[in-house]
C-alpha positions in Angstrom: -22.9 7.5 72.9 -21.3 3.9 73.4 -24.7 2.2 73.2 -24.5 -0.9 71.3 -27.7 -1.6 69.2 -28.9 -5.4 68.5 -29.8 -6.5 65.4 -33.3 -7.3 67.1 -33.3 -4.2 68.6 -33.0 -2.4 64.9 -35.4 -4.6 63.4 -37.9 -3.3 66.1 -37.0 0.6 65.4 -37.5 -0.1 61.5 -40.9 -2.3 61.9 -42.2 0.9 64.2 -40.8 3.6 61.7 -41.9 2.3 58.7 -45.3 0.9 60.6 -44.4 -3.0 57.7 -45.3 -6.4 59.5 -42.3 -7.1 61.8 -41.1 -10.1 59.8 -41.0 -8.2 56.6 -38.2 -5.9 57.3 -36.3 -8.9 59.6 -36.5 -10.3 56.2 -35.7 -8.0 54.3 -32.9 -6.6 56.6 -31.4 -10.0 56.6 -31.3 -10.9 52.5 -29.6 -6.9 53.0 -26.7 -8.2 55.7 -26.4 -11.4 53.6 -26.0 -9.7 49.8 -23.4 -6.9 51.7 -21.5 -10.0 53.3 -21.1 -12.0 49.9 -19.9 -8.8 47.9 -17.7 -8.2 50.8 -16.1 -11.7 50.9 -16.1 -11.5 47.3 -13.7 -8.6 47.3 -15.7 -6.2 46.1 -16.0 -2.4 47.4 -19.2 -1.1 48.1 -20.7 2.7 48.4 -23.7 3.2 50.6 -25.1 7.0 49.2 -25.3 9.1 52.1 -23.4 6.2 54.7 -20.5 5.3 53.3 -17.5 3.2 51.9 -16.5 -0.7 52.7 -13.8 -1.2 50.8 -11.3 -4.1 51.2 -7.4 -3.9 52.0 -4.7 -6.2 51.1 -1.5 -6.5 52.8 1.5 -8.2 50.8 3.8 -11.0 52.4 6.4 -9.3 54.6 9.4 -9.7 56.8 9.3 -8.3 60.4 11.6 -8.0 63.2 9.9 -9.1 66.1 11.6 -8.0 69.3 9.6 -10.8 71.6 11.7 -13.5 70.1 14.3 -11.1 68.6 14.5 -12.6 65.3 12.7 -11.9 61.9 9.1 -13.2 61.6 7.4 -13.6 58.2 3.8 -11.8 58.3 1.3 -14.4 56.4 -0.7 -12.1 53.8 -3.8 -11.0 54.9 -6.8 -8.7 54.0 -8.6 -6.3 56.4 -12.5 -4.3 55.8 -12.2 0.0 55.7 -14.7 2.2 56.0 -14.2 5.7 55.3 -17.3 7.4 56.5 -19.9 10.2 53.7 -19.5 13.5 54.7 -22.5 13.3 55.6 -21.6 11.0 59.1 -18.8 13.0 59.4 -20.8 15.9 60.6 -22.0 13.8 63.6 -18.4 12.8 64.2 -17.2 16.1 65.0 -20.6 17.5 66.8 
């Protein structure tokens, strides 16, 4: 279950599934990655019907005590990627 797939390697499934020219879904796959990574960088959240939700998180400027050097530490703002999986990959999660 902990395979990692390759880009390549999905390319390769695609070309054989869909039976297109090999460099026609690379190509397409990769105007795909590159269009989710601008709207991602660009703060935007975005829906995949059926796969689910990328939706950025913001954290605010904060004050932290931090018991290595045992005095308080400001925490730089900073924004992290969710994903909330569709109900529909939640039925493989708990198979």
């Amino acid at each position: 279950m902990d395979k990692k797939i390759k880009h390549r390697e999905l390319y390769k499934i695609i070309h054989e599934k869909s039976r297109e020219n090999f460099n026609t879904v690379k190509h397409i796959l990769d105007i795909y990655h590159e269009e989710l990574k601008n709207l991602i960088l660009s703060d935007n959240t975005i829906s995949i019907h059926k796969f689910g939700t990328f939706k950025p998180k913001h954290t605010k400027k904060a004050i932290r005590y931090s018991t290595l050097l045992g005095k308080n530490v400001i925490v730089q703002p900073s924004r992290t990627l969710t994903f909330t999986p569709s109900k529909s990959i939640k039925v493989f999660e708990n198979e």
